[in-house]
C-alpha positions as protocol buffer text, in pm:
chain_id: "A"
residue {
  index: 1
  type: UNK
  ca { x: 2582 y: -4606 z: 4543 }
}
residue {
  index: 2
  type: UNK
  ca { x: 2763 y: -4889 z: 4352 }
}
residue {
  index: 3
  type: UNK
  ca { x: 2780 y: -5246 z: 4522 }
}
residue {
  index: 4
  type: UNK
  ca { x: 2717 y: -5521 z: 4704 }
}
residue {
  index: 5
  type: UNK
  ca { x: 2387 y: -5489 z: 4891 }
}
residue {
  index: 6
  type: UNK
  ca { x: 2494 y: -5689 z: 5204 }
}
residue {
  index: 7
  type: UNK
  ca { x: 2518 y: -5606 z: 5558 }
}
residue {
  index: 8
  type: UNK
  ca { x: 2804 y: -5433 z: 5610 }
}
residue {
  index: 9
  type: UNK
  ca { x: 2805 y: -5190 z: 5322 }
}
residue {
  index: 10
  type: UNK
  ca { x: 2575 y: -4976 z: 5554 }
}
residue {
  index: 11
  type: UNK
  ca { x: 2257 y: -4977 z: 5284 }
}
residue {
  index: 12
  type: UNK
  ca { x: 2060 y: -4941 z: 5584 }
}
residue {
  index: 13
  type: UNK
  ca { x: 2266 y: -4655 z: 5788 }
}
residue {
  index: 14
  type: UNK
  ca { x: 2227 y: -4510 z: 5473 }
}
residue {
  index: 15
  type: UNK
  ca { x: 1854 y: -4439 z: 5389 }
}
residue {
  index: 16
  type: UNK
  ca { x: 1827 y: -4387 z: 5740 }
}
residue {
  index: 17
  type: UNK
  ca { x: 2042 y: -4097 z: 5657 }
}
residue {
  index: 18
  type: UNK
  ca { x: 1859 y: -4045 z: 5331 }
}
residue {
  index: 19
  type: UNK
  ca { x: 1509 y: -4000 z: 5509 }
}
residue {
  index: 20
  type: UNK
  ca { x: 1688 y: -3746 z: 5768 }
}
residue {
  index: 21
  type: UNK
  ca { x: 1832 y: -3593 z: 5426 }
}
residue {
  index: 22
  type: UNK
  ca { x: 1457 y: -3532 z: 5265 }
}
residue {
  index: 23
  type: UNK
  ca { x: 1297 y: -3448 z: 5641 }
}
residue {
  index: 24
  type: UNK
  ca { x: 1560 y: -3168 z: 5622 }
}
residue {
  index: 25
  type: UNK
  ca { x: 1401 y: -3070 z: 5243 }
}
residue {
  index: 26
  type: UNK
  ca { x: 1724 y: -3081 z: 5054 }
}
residue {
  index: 27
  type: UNK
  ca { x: 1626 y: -3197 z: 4745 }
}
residue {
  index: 28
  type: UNK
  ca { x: 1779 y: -3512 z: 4668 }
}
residue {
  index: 29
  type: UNK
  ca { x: 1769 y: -3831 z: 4476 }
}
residue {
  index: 30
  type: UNK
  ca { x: 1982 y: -4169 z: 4507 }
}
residue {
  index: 31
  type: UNK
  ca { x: 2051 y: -4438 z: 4289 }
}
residue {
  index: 32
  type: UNK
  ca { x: 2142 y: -4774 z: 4376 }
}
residue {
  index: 33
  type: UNK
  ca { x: 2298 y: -5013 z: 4177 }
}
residue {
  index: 34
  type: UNK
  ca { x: 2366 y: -5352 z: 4311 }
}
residue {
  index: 35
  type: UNK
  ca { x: 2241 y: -5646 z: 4470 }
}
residue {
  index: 36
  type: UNK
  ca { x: 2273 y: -5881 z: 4727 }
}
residue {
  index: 37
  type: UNK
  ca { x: 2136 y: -6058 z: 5040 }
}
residue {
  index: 38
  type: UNK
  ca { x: 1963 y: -5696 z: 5190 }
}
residue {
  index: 39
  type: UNK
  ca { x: 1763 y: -5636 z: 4881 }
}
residue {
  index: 40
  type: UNK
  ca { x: 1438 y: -5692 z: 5090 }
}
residue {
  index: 41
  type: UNK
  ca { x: 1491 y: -5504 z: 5360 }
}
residue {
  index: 42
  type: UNK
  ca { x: 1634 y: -5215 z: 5100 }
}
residue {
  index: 43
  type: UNK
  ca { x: 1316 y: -5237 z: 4935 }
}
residue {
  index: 44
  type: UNK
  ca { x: 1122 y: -5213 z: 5258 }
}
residue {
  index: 45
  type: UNK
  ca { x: 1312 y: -4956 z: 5396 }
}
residue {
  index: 46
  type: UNK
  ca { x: 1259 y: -4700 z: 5081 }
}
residue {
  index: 47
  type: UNK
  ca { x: 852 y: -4777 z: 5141 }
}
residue {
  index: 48
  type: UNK
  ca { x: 856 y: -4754 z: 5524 }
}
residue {
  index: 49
  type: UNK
  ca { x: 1076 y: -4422 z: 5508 }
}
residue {
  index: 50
  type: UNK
  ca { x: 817 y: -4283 z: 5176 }
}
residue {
  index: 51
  type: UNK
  ca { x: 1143 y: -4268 z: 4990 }
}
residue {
  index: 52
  type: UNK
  ca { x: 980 y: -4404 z: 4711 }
}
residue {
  index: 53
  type: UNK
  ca { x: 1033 y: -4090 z: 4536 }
}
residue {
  index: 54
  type: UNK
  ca { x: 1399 y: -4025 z: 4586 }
}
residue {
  index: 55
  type: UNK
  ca { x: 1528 y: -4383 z: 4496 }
}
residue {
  index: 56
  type: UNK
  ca { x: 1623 y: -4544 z: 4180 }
}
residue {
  index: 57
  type: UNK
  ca { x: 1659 y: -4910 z: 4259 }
}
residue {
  index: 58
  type: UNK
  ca { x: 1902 y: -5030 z: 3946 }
}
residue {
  index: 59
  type: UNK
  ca { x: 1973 y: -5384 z: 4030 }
}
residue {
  index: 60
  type: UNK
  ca { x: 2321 y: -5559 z: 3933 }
}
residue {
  index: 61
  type: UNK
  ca { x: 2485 y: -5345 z: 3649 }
}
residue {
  index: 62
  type: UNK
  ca { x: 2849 y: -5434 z: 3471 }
}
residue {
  index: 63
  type: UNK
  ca { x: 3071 y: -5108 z: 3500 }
}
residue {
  index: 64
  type: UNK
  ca { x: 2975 y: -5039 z: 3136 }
}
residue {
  index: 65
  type: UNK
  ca { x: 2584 y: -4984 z: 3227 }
}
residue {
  index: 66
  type: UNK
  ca { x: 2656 y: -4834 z: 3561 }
}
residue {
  index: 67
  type: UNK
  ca { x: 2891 y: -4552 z: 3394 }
}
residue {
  index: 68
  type: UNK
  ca { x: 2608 y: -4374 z: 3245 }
}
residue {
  index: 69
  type: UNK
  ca { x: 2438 y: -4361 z: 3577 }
}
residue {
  index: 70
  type: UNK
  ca { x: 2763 y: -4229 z: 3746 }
}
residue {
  index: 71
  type: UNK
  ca { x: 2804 y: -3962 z: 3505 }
}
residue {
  index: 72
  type: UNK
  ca { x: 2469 y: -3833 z: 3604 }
}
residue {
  index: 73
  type: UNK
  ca { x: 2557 y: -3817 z: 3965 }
}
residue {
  index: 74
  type: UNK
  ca { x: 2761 y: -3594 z: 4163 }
}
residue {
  index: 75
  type: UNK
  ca { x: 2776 y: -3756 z: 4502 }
}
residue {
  index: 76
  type: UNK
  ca { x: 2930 y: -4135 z: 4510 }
}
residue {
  index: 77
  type: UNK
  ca { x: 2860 y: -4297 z: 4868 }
}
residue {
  index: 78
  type: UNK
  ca { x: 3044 y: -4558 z: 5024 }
}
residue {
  index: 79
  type: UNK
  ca { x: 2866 y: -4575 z: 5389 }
}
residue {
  index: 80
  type: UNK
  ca { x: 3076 y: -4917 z: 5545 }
}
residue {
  index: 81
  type: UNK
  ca { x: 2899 y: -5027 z: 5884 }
}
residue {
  index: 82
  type: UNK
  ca { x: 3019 y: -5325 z: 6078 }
}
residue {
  index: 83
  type: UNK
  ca { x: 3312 y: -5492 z: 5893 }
}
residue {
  index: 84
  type: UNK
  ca { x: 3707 y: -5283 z: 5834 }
}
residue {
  index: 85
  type: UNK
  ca { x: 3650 y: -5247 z: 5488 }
}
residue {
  index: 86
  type: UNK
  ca { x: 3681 y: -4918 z: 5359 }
}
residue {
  index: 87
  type: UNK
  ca { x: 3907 y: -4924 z: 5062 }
}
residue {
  index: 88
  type: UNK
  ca { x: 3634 y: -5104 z: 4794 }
}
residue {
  index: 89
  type: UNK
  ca { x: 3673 y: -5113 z: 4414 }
}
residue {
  index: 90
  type: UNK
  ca { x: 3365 y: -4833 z: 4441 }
}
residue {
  index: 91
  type: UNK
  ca { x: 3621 y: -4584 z: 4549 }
}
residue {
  index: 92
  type: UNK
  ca { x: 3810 y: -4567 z: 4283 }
}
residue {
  index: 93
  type: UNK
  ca { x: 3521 y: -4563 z: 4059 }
}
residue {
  index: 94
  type: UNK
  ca { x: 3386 y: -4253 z: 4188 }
}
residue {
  index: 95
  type: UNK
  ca { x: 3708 y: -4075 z: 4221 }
}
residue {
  index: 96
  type: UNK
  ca { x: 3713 y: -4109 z: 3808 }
}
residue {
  index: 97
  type: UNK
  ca { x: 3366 y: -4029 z: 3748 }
}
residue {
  index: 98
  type: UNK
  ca { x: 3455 y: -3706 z: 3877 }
}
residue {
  index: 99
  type: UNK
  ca { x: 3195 y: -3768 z: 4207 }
}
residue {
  index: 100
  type: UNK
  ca { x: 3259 y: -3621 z: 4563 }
}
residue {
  index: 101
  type: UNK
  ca { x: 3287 y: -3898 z: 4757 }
}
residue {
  index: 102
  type: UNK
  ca { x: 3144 y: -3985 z: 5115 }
}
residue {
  index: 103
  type: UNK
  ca { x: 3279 y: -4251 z: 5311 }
}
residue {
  index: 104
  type: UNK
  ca { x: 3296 y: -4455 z: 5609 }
}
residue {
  index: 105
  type: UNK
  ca { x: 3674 y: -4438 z: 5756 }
}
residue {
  index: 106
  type: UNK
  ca { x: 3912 y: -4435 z: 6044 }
}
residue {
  index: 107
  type: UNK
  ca { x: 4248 y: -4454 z: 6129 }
}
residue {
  index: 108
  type: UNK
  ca { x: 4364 y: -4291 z: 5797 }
}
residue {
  index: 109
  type: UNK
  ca { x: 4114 y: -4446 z: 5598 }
}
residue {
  index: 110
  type: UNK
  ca { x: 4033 y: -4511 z: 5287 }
}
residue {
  index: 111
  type: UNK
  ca { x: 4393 y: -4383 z: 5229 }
}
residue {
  index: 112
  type: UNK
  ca { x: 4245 y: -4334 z: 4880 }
}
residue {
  index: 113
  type: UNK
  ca { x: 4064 y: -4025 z: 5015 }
}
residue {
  index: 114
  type: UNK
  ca { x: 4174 y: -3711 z: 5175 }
}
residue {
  index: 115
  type: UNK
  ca { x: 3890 y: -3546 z: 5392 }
}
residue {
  index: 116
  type: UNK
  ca { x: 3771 y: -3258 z: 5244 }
}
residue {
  index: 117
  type: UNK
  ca { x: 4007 y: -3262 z: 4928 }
}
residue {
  index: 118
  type: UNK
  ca { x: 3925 y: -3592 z: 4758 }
}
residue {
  index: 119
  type: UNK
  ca { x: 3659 y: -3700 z: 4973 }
}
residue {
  index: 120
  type: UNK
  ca { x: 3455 y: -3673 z: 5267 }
}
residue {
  index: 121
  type: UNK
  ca { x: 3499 y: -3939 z: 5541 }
}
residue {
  index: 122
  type: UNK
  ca { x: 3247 y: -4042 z: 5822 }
}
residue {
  index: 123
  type: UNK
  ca { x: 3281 y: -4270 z: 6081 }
}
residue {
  index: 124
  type: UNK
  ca { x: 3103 y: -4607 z: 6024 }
}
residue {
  index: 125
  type: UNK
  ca { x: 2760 y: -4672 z: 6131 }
}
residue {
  index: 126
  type: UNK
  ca { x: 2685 y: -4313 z: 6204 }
}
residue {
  index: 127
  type: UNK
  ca { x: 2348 y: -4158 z: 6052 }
}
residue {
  index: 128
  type: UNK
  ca { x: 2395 y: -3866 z: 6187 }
}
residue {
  index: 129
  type: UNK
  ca { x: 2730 y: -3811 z: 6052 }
}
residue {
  index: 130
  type: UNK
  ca { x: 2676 y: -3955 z: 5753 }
}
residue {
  index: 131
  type: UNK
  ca { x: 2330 y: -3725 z: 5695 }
}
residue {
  index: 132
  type: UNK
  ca { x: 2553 y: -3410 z: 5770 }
}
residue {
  index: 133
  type: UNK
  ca { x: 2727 y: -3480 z: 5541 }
}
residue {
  index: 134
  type: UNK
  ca { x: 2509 y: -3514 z: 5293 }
}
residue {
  index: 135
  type: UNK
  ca { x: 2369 y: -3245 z: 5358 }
}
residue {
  index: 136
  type: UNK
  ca { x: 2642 y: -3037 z: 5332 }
}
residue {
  index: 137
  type: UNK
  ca { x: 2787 y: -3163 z: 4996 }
}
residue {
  index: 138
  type: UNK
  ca { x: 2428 y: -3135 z: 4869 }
}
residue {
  index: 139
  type: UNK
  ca { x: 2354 y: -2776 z: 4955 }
}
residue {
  index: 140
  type: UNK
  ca { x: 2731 y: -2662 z: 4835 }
}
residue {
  index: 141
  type: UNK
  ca { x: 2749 y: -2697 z: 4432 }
}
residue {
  index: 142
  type: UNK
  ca { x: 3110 y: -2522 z: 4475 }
}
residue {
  index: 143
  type: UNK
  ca { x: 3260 y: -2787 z: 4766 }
}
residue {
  index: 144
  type: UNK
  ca { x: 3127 y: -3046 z: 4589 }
}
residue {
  index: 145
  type: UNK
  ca { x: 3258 y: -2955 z: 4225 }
}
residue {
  index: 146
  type: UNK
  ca { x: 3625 y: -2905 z: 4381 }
}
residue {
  index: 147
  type: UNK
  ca { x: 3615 y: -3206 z: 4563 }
}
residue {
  index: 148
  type: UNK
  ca { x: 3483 y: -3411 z: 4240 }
}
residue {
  index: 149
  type: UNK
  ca { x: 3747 y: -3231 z: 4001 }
}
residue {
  index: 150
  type: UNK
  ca { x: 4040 y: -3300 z: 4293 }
}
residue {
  index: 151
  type: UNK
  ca { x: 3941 y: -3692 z: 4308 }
}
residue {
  index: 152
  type: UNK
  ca { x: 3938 y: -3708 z: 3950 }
}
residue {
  index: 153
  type: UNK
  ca { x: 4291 y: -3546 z: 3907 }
}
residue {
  index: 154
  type: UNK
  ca { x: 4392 y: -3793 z: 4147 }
}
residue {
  index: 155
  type: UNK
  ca { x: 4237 y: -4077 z: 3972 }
}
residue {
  index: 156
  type: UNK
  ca { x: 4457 y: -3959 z: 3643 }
}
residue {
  index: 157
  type: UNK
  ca { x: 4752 y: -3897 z: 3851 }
}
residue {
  index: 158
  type: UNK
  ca { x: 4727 y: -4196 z: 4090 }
}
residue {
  index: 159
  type: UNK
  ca { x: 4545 y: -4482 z: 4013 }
}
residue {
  index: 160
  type: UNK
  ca { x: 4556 y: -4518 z: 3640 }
}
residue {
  index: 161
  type: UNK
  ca { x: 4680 y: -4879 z: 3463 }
}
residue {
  index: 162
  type: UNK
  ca { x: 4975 y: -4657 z: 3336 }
}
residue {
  index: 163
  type: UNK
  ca { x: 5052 y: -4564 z: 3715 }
}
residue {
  index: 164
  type: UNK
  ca { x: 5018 y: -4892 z: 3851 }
}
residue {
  index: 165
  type: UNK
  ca { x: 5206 y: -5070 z: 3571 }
}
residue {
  index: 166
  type: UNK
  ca { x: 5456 y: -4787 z: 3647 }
}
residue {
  index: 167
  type: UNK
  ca { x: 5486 y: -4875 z: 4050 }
}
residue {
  index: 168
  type: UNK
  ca { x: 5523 y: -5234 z: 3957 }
}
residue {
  index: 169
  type: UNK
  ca { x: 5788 y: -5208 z: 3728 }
}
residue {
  index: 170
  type: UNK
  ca { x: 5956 y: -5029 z: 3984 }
}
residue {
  index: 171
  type: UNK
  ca { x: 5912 y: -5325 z: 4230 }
}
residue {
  index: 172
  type: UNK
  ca { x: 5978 y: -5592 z: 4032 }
}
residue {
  index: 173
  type: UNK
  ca { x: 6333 y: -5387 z: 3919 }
}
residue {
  index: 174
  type: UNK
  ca { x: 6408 y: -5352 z: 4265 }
}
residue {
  index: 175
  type: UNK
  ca { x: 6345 y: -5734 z: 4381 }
}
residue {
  index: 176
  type: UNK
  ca { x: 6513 y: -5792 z: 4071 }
}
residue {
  index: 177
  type: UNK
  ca { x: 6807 y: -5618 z: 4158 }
}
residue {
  index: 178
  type: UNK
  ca { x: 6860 y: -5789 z: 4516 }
}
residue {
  index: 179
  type: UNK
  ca { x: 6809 y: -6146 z: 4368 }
}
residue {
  index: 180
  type: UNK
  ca { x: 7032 y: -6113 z: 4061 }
}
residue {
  index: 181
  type: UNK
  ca { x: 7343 y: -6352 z: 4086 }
}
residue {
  index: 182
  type: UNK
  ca { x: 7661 y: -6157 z: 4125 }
}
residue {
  index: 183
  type: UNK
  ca { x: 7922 y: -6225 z: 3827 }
}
């Protein structure tokens, strides 16, 4: 996990899901890199739950530091509870690490995920959801690598600086276009 460590980034929901994760024995282990107003109740959580083992707390990294970290992973986890918000900058950093990505969605989103191709979406809040998940991702090397090496071609393909410089040339030809005094 890569973020903000406030309310509704679901921190909580997920070492709730983390501890149903370990009950379960799937071997597992879960970095967090961030900060923010739930670091004390993160920190008591991972004691009260004898997660103690099976969490890295990394504190506030730039991207730079964090990359390392990401490369090591295969699982990037987004777990939104309580505020629409499912679209974060985190997203898109997982989909280029190469990570399968859980996430909290509805209603189409993220829309930079597809279920089970690019990503795997949850609903929000839910531990049980969100620890099946898990679960399944953790105990299927194959699923995972395919949906790590499809979010990563997608990254390439959709969400580079080239691409996005691309689209906006685009726009700004077409406003362009319609504003452009006639001779």
């Amino acid at each position: 996990y890569v973020g903000a460590f406030e309310p509704w980034h679901g921190i909580t929901v997920l070492l709730n899901a983390l501890a149903q994760v370990v009950a379960q024995g799937v071997p597992v282990h879960l970095d967090l890199i961030g900060d923010g107003s739930e670091l004390g109740t993160v920190e008591r959580m991972i004691v009260e739950h004898k997660l103690t083992a099976h969490v890295s707390l990394h504190g506030f990294l730039r991207i730079g530091e964090a990359a390392p970290i990401l490369a090591s992973c295969e699982i990037g986890l987004s777990p939104y509870c309580g505020r629409v918000e499912y679209s974060g900058l985190k997203l898109l950093d997982y989909k280029a690490a190469g990570l399968a990505t859980i996430a909290s969605g509805e209603n189409g989103e993220p829309f930079v995920l597809r279920h089970g191709v690019t990503g795997w979406i949850v609903a929000p809040c839910d531990v049980e959801q969100l620890t099946d998940a898990i679960v399944t991702l953790c105990r299927n090397a194959e699923l995972r690598r395919c949906i790590g090496q499809a979010a990563r071609l997608e990254a390439e393909e959709q969400h580079s600086w080239r691409h996005t410089a691309q689209q906006l040339e685009q726009i700004f030809t077409q406003v362009t276009a319609k504003v452009a005094p006639a001779v």
